[in-house]
Backbone as a ProteinNet text record, in pm:
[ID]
protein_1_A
[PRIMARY]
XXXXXXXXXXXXXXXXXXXXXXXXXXXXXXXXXXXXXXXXXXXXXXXXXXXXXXXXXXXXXXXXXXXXXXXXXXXXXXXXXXXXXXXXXXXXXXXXXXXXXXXXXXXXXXXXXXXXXXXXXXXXXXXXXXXXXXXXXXXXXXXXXXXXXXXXXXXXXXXXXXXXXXXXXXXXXXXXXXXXXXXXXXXXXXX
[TERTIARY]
6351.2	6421	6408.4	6519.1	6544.7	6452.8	6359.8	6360.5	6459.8	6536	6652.7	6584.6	6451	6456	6342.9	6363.5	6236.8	6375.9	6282.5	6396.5	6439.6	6501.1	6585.8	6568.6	6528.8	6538.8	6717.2	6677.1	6834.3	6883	7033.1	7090.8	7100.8	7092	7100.2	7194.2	7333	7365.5	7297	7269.6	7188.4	7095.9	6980.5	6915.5	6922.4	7036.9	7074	7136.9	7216	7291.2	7142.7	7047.9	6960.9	6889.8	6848.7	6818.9	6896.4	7026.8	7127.1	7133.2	7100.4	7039.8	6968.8	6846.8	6698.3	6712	6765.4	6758.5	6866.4	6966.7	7028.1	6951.8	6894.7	6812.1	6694	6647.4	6513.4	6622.4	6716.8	6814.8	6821.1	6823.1	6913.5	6816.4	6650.5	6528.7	6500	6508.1	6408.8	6559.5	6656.6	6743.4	6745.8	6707.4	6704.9	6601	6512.9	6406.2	6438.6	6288.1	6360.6	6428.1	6413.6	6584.1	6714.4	6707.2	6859.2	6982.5	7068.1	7184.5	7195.2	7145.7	7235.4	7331.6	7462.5	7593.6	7552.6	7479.1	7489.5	7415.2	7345.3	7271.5	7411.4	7465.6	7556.2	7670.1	7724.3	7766.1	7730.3	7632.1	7562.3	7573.9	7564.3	7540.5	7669.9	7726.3	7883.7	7881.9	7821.7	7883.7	7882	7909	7936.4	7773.1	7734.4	7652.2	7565.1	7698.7	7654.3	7567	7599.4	7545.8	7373.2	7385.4	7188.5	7124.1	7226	7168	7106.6	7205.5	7182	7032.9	7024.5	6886.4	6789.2	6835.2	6699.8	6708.3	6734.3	6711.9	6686.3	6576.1	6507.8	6511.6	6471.5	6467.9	6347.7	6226.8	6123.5	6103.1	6189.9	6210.9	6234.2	6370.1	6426.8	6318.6	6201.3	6133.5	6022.5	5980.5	5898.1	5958.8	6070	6098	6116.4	6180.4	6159.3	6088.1	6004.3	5824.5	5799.4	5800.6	5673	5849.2	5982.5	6024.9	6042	5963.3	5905.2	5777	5706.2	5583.6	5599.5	5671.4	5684.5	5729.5	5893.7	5909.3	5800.2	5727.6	5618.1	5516.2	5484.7	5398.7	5408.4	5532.5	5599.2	5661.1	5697.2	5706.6	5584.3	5464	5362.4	5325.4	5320.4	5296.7	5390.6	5533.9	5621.8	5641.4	5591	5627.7	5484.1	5349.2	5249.7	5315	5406.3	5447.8	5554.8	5663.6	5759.3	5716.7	5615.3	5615.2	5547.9	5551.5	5507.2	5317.8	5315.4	5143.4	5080.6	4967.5	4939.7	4938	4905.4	4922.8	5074.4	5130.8	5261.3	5309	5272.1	5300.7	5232.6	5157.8	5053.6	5140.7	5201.4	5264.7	5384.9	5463.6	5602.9	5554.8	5469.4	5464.5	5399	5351.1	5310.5	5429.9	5532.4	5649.3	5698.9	5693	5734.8	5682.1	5516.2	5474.2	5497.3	5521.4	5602.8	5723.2	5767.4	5923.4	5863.5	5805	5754.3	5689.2	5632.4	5582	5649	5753.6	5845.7	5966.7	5961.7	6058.5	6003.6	5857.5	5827.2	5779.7	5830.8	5839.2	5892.4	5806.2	5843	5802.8	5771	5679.1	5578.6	5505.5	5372.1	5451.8	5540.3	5616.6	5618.7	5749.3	5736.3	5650.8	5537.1	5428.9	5377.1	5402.8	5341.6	5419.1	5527.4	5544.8	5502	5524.4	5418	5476.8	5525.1	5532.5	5466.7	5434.4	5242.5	5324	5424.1	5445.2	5370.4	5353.4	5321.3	5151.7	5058.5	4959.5	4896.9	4993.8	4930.1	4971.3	5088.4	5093.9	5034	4911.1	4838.4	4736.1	4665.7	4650.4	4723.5	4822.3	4958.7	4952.6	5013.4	4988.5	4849	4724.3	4622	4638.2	4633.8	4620.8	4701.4	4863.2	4984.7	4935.8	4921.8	4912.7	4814.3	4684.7	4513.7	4516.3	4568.1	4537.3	4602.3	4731.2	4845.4	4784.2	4726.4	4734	4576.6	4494.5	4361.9	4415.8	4485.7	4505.7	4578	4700	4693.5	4632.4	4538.7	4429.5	4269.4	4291.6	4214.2	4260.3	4388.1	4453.5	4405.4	4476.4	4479.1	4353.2	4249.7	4099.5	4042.4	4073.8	4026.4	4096.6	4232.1	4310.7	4233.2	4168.5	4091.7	4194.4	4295.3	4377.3	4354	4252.5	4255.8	4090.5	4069.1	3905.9	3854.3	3765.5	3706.3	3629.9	3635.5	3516.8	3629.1	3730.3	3849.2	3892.9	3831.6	3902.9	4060	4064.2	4250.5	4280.6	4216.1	4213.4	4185.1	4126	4100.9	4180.6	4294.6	4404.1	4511.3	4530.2	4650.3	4603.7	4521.8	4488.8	4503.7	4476.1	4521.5	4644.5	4728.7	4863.6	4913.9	4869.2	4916.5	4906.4	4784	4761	4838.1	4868.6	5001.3	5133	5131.4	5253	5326.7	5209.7	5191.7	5312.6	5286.9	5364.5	5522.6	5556.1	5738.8	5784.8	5762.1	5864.7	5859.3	5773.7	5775.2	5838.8	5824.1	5854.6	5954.6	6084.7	6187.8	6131.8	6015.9	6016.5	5881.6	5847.7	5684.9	5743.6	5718.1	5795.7	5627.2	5595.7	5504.8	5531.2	5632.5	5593.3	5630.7	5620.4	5506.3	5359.4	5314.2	5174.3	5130.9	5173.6	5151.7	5166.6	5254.7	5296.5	5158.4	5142.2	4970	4850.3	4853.8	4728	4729.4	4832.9	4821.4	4797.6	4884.4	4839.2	4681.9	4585.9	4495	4379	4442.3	4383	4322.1	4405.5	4410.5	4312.1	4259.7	4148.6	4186.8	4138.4	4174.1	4142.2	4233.3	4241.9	4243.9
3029.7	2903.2	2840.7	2780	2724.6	2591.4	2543	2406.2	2326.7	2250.4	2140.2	2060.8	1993.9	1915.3	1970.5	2102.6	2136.4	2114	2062.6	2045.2	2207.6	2211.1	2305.6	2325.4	2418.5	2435.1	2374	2284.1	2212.7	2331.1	2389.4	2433.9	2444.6	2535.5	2560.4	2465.8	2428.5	2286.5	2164.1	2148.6	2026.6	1989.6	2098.5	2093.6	2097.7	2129.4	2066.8	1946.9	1915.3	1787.5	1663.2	1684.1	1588.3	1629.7	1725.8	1746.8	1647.3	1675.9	1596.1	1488.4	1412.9	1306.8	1213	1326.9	1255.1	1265.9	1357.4	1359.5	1247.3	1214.2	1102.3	949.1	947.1	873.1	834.9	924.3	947.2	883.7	913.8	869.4	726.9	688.3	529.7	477.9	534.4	458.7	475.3	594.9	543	426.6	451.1	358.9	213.5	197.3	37.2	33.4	92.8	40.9	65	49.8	116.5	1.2	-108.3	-203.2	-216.6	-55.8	-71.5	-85.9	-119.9	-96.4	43.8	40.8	188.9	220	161.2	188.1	290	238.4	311.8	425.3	456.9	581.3	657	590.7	704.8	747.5	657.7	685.3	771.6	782.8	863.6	1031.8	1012.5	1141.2	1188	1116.8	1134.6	1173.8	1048.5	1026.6	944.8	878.4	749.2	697	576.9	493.5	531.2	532.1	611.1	708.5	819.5	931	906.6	824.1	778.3	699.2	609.5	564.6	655.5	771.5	851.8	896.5	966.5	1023.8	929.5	846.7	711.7	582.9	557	463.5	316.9	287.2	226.2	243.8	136.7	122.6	241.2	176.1	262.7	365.8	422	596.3	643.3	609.9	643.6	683.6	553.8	539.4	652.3	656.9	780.7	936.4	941	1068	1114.7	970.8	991.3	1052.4	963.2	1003.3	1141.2	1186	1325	1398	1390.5	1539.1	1538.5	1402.8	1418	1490.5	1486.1	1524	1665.5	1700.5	1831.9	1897.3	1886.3	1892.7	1956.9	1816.4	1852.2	1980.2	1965.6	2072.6	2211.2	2234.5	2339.1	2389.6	2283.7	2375.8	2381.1	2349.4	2407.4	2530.5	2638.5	2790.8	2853	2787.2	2822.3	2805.5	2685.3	2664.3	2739.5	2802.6	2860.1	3014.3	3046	3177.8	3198.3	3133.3	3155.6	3100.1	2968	2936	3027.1	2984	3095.5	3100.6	2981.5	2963.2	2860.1	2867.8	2756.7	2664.1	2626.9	2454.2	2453.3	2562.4	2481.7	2439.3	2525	2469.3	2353.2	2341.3	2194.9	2082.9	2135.5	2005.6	1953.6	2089.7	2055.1	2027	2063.6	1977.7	1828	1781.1	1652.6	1585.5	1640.4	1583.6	1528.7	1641.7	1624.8	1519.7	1510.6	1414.1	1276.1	1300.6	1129	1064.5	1149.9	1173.4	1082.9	1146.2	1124.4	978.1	957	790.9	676.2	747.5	657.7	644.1	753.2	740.9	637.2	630.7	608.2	395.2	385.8	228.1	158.6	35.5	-36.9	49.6	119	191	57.6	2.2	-70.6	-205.7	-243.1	-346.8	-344.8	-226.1	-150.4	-99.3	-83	-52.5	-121.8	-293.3	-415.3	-427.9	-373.9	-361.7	-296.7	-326.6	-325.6	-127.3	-68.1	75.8	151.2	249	276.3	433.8	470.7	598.2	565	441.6	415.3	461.8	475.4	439.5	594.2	706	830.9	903.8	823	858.1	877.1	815.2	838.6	944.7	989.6	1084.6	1227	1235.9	1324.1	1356.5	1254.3	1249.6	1326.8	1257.3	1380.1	1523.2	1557.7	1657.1	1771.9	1709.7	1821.9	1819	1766.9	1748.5	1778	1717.9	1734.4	1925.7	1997.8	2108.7	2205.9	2154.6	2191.4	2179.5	2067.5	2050.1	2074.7	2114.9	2164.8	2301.8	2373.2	2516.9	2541.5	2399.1	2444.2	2392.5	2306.8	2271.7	2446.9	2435.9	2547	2688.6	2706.9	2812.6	2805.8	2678.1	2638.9	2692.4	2619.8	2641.7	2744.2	2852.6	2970.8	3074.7	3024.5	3066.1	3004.8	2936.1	2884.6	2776.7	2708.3	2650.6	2530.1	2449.1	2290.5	2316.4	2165.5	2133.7	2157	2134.6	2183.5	2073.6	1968.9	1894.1	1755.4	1807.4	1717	1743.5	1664.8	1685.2	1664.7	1719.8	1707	1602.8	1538.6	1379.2	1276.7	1316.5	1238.9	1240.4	1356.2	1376.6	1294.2	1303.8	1248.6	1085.6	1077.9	865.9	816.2	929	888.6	899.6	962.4	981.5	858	822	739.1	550.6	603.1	452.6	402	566.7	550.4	514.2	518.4	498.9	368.6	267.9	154.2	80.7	45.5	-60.6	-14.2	91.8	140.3	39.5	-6.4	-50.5	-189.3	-235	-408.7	-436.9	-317.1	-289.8	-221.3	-262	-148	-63.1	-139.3	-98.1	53	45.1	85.3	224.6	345	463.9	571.6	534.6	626.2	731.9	834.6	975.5	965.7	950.9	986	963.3	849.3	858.5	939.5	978	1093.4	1227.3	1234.9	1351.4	1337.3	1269.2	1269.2	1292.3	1227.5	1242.2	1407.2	1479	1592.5	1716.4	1649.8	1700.2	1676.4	1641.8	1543.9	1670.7	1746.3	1857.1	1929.1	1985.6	2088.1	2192.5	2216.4	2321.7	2304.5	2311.9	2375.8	2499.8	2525.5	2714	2696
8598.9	8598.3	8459.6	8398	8292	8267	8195.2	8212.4	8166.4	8209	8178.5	8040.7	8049.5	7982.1	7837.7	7840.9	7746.7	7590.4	7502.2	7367.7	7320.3	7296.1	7228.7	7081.7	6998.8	6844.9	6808.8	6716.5	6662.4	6582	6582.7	6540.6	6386.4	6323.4	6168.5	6071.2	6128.3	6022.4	6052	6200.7	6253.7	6174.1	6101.2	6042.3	5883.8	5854.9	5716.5	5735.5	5791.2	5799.6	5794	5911.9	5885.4	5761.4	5670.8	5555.5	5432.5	5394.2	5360	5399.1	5483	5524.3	5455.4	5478.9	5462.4	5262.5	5210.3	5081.9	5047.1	5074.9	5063.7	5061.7	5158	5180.5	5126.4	5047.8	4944.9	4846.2	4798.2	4632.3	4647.8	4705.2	4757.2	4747.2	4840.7	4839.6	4690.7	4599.8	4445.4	4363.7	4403.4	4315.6	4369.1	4479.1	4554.4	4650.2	4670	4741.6	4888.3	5002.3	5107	5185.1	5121.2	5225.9	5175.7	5116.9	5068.6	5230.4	5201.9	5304.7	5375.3	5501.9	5532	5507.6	5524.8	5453.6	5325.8	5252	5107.8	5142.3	5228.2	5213.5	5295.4	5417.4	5505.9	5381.4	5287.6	5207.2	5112.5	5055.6	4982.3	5076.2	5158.5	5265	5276.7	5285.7	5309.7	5504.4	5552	5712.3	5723.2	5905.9	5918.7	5944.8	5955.8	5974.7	6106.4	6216.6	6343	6365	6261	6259.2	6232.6	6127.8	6067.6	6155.8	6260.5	6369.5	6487.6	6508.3	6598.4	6593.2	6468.3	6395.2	6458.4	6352.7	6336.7	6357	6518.7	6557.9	6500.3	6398.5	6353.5	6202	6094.1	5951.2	5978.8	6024.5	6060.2	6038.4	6156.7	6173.5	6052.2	5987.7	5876.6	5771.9	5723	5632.4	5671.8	5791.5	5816.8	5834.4	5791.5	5798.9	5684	5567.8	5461.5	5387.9	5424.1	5388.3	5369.4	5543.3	5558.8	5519.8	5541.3	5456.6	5272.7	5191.4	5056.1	5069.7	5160.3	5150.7	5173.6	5272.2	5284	5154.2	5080.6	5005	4888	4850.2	4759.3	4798.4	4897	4949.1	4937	4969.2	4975.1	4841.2	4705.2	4620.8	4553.2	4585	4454.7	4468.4	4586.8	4543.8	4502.3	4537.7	4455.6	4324.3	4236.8	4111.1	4058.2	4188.7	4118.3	4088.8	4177.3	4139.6	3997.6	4000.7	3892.5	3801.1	3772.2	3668	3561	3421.2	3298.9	3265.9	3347.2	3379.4	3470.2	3518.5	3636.1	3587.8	3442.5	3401.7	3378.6	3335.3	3388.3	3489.9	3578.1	3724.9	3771.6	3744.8	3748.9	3720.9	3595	3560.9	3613.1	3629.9	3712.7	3887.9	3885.6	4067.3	4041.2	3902.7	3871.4	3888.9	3831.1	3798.1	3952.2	4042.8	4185.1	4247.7	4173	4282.7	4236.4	4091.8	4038.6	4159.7	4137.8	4206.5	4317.7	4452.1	4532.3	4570.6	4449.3	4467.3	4404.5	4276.3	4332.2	4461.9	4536.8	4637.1	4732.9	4727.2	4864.4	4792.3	4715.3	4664.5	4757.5	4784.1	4882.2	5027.9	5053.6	5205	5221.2	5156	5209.3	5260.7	5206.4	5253.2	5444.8	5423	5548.3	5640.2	5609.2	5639.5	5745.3	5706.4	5765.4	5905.6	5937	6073.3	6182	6263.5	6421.8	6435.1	6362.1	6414.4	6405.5	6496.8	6507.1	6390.7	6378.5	6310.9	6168.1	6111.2	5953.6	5979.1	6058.2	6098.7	6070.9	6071	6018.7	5901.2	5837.9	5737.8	5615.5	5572.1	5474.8	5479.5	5633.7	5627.3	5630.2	5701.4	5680.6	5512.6	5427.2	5313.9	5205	5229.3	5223.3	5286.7	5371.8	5494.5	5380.4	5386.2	5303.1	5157.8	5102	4951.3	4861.6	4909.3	4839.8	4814.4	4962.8	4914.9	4818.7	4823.4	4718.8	4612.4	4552.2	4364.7	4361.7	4477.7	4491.9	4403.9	4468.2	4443.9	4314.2	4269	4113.2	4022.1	4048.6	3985	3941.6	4082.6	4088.3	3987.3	4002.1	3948.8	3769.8	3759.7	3572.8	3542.8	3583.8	3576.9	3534.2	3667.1	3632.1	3552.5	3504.9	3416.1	3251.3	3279.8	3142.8	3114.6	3132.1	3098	3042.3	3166.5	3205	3247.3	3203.9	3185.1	3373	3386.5	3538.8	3580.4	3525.1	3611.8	3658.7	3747.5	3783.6	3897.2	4023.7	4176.5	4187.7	4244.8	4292.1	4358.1	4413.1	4449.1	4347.3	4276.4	4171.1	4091.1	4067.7	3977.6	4035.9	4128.7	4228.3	4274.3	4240.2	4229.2	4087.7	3999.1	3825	3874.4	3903.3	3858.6	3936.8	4076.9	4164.3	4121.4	4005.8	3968.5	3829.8	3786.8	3681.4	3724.3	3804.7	3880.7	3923.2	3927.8	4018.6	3945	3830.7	3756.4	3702.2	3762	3764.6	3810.8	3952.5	3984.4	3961.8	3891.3	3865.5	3721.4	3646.5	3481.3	3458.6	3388.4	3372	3261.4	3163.1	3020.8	3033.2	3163.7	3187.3	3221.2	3167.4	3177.1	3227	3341.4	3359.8	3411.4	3405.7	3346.7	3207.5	3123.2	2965	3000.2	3078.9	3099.8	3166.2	3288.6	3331.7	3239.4	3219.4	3091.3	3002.4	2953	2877.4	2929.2	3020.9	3116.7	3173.8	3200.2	3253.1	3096.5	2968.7	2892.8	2817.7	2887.6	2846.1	2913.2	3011.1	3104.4	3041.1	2899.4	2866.3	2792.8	2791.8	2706	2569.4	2484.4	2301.8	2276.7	2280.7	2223.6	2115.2
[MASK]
+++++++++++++++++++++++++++++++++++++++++++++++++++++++++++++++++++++++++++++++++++++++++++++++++++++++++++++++++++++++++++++++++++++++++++++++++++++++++++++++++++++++++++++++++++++++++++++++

């Protein structure tokens, strides 16, 4: 017997369409923050309004899906940028770049945050959980590649970068990736 109500794996455009979505939705959030207009994100997506309602119910929802598919995102390319890139500090650096990306997308989340939706409530560990071990491992990599100095947790890298970060969005003039860009070149060994 079938169960009627067991969910079903969503269909292969289903799952790009909400992809296309959610990346729409990440653009709109780093160019206007996350109370931009839905209009502009369904626009951005190129569907109707309906459709982002369907998804996501809620500003909420939206902002938490945001979230964990940046996080995923990030996660997922650092063994990738550990494989193609031309060395692990390079790769170090281009998933730095990602995780810039990343915190500014998620500008204006703490705002959001302050509402009664219990989904905001695991996101920061979600956040650790996917991430710490990612730039653990190209941290780790550079290292034993001789690349980048060794006495630097990957949490500790990712709260420098996070605290470089802070003053983007209050400053048009405050361009922190160059600071980041330094600070990661700051890693580096002298050959």
């Amino acid at each position: 017997m079938v169960d009627e109500g067991a969910a079903r794996p969503k269909r292969a455009d289903a799952r790009r369409n909400k992809e296309t979505l959610l990346d729409a939705a990440a653009a709109v959030f780093v160019a206007s923050g996350v109370d931009a207009p839905v209009r502009d994100i369904a626009a951005k997506a190129g569907v109707g309004m309906g459709t982002i309602y369907r998804h996501f119910p809620t500003r909420a929802d939206l902002v938490i899906a945001v979230y964990r598919h940046q996080v995923e995102a990030c996660a997922e390319a650092g063994p990738a940028l550990l494989e193609s890139s031309d060395s692990p500090h390079a790769a170090l650096a281009q998933w730095i770049d990602l995780f810039v990306d990343f915190l500014v997308t998620k500008h204006g989340l703490a705002g959001a945050m302050q509402s009664d939706n219990a989904g905001f409530e695991t996101l920061h560990a979600y956040f650790l959980d996917r991430l710490v071990p990612v730039c653990t491992q190209l941290l780790d990599a550079a290292v034993a590649a001789g690349e980048v100095r060794a006495d630097l947790a990957a949490i500790q890298l990712m709260r420098g970068v996070g605290n470089l970060c802070i003053g983007a969005d209050s400053d048009d003039g405050y361009d922190a990736r160059r600071l980041v860009g330094i600070l990661v070149a700051g890693l580096r060994l002298a050959r």
